[in-house]
C-alpha positions as CSV (number, residue, x, y, z in Angstrom):
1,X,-2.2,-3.8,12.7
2,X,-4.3,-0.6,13.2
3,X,-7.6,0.7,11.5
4,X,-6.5,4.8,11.1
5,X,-9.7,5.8,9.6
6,X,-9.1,5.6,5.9
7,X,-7.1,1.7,5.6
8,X,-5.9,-0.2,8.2
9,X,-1.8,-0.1,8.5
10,X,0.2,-3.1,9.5
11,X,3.2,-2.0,10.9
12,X,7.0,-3.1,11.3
13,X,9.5,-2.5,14.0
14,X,11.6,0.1,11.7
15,X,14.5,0.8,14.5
16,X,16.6,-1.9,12.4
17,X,17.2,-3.1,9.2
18,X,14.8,-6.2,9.4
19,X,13.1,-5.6,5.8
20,X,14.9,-2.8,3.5
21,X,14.5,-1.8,-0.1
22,X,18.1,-1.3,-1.8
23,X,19.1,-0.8,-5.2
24,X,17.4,-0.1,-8.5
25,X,16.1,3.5,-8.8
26,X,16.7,4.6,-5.2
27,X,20.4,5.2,-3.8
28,X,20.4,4.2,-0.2
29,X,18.3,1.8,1.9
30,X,15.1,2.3,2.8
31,X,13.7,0.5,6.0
32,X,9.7,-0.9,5.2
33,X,7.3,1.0,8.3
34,X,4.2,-0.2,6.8
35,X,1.9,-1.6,4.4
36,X,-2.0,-0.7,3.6
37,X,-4.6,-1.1,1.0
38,X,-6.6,0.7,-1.1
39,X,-9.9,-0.6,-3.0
40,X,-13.2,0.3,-4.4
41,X,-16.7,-0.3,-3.9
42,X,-17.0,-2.2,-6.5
43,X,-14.4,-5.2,-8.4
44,X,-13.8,-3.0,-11.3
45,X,-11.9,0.2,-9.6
46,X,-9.6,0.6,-6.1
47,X,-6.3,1.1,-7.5
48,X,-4.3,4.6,-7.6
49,X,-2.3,3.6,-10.8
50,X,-3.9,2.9,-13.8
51,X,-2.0,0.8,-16.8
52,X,-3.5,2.4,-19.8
53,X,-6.2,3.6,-17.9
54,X,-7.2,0.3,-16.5
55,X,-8.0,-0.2,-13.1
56,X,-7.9,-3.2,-10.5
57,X,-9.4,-3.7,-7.8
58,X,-7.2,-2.5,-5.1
59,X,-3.6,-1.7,-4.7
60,X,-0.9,-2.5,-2.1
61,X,1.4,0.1,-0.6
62,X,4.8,-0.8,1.1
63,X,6.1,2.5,2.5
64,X,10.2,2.7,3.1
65,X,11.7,5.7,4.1
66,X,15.7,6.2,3.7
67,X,17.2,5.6,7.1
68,X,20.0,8.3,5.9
69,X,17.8,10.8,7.4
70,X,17.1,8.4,11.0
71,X,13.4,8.3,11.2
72,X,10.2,8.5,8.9
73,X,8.8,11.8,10.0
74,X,12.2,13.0,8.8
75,X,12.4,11.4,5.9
76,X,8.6,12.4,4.9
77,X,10.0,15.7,4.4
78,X,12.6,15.3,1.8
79,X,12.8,14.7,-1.8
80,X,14.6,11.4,-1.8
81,X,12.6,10.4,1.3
82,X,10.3,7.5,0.8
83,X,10.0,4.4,-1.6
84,X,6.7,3.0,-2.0
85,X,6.5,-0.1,-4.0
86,X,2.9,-0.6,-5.4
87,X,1.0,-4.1,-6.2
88,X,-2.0,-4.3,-7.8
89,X,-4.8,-7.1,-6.8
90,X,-6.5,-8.3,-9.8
91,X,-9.9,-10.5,-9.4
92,X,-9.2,-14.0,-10.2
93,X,-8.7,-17.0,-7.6
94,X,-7.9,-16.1,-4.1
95,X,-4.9,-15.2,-2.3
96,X,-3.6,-17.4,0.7
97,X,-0.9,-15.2,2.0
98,X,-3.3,-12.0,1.9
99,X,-6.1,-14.4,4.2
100,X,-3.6,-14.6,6.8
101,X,-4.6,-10.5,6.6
102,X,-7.6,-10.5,6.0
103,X,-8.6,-12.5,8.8
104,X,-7.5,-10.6,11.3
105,X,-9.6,-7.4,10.1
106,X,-12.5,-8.6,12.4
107,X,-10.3,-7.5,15.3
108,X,-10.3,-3.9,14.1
109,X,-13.3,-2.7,12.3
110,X,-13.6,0.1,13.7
111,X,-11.0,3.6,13.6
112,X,-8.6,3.2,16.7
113,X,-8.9,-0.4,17.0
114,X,-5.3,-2.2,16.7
115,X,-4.6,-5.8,17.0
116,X,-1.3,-7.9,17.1
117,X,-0.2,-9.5,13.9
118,X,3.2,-11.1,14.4
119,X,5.8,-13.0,12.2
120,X,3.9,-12.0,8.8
121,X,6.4,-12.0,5.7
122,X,5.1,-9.1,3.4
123,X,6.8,-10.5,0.5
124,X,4.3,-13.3,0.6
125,X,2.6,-10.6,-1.1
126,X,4.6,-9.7,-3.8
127,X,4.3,-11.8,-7.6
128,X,6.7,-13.8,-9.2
129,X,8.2,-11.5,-11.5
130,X,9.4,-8.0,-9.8
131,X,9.9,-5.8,-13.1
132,X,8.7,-2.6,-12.3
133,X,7.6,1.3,-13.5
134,X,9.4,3.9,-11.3
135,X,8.4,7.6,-11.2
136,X,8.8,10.4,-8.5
137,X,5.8,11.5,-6.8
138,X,4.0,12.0,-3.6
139,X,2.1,10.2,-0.9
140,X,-2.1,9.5,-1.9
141,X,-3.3,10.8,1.3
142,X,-2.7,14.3,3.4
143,X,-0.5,16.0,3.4
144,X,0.6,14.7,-0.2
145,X,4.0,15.1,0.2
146,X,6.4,15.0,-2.8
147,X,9.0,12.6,-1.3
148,X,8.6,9.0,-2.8
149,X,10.0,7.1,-5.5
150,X,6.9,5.3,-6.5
151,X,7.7,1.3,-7.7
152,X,5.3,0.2,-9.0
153,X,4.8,-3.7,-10.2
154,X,3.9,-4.5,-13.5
155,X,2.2,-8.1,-12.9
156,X,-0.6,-8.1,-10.3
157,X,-1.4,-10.8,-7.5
158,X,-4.8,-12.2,-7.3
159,X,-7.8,-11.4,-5.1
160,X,-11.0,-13.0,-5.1
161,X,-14.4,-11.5,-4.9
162,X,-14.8,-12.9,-1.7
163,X,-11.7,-11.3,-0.4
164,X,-12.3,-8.2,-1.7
165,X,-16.3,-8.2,0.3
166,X,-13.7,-8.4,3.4
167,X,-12.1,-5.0,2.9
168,X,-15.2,-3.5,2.6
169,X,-16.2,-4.8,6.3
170,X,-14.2,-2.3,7.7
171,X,-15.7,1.4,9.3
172,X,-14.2,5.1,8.6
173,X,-15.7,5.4,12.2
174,X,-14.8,5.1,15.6
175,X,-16.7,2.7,18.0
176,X,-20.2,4.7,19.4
177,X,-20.3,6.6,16.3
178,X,-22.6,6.4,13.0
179,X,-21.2,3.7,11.1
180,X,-20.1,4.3,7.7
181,X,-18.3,1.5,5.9
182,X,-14.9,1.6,4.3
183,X,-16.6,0.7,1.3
184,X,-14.0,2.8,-0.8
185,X,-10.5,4.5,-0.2
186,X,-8.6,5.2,-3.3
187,X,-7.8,8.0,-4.8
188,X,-7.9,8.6,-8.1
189,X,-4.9,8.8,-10.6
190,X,-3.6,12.1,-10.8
191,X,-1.9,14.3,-13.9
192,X,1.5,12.7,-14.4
193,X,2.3,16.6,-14.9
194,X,5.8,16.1,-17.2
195,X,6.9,13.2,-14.6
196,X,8.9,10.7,-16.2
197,X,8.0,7.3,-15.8
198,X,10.9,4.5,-16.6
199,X,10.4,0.6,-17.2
200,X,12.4,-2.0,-16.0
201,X,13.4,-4.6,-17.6
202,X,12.7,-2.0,-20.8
């Protein structure tokens, strides 16, 4: 788990097919690298999808990339390169499996700082019923590149406020340097710009 300066990433051993993405709209299997979060300063915006332009709180990322093409830097580069599935956190009671997370922030507040954070399943953080929206698009931070299916899941998991105060412990800055608190990292939604975006189950 690292803090890079704009979420903190925790990371997966990607030489193998230890947790893949198959099936549905992508052709191929995608290996899971990482996931991160995005959220806002306040309970009432954070995600980078918006469901008839309602916002949650904050939004997971998984990030896959299609092992057809032998590593992610590769695969960043092309079209059919990356599969990000999306899960919104909506504010209601909190969220055992995302604790196990969030209490390990502490070890990395500031950019640079890593810790280990073995043996977590990251489908502890998915919700009980996977149907989905799907649309091709692009990564939310530089460079932007327009290589990911996005998945993104209709029902959200739950957050508490309390949980949510924890993201916003975390620094943009390095250690020694003015401190300015992660207090916000989203982006905000884009033009779909004549994307189509499908349904599943319809």
């Amino acid at each position: 788990m690292v803090n890079n300066g704009h979420s903190f990433n925790v990371e997966y051993d990607d030489s193998q097919d230890k947790a893949v993405l198959k099936d549905g709209p992508l052709t191929g299997t995608y290996r899971l690298v990482q996931f991160h979060f995005h959220w806002g300063s306040s309970d009432d915006q954070g995600s980078e999808h918006t469901v008839d332009r309602k916002k949650y709180a904050a939004e997971l990322h998984l990030v896959h990339w299609n092992t057809k093409y032998g590593d992610f830097g590769t695969a960043a580069q092309q079209p059919d390169g990356l599969a990000v599935v999306g899960v919104f956190l909506k504010v209601g009671d909190a969220n055992p499996a995302l604790q196990k997370v969030l209490d390990a922030l502490d070890s990395i507040k500031t950019k640079g700082k890593s810790t280990d954070f073995p043996n977590f399943d990251p489908g502890s953080l998915l919700p009980n019923v996977l149907d989905y929206w799907t649309y091709p698009g692009s990564l939310t931070t530089p460079p932007l590149l327009e290589s990911v299916t996005w998945i993104v899941l209709k029902e959200p998991i739950s957050v508490s406020s309390q949980q949510m105060l924890k993201f916003r412990t975390l620094n943009f800055n390095a250690e020694g340097e003015p401190e300015l608190l992660m207090l916000a990292n989203w982006r905000p939604a884009q033009p779909l710009k004549n994307r189509q975006v499908r349904g599943f189950p319809k």
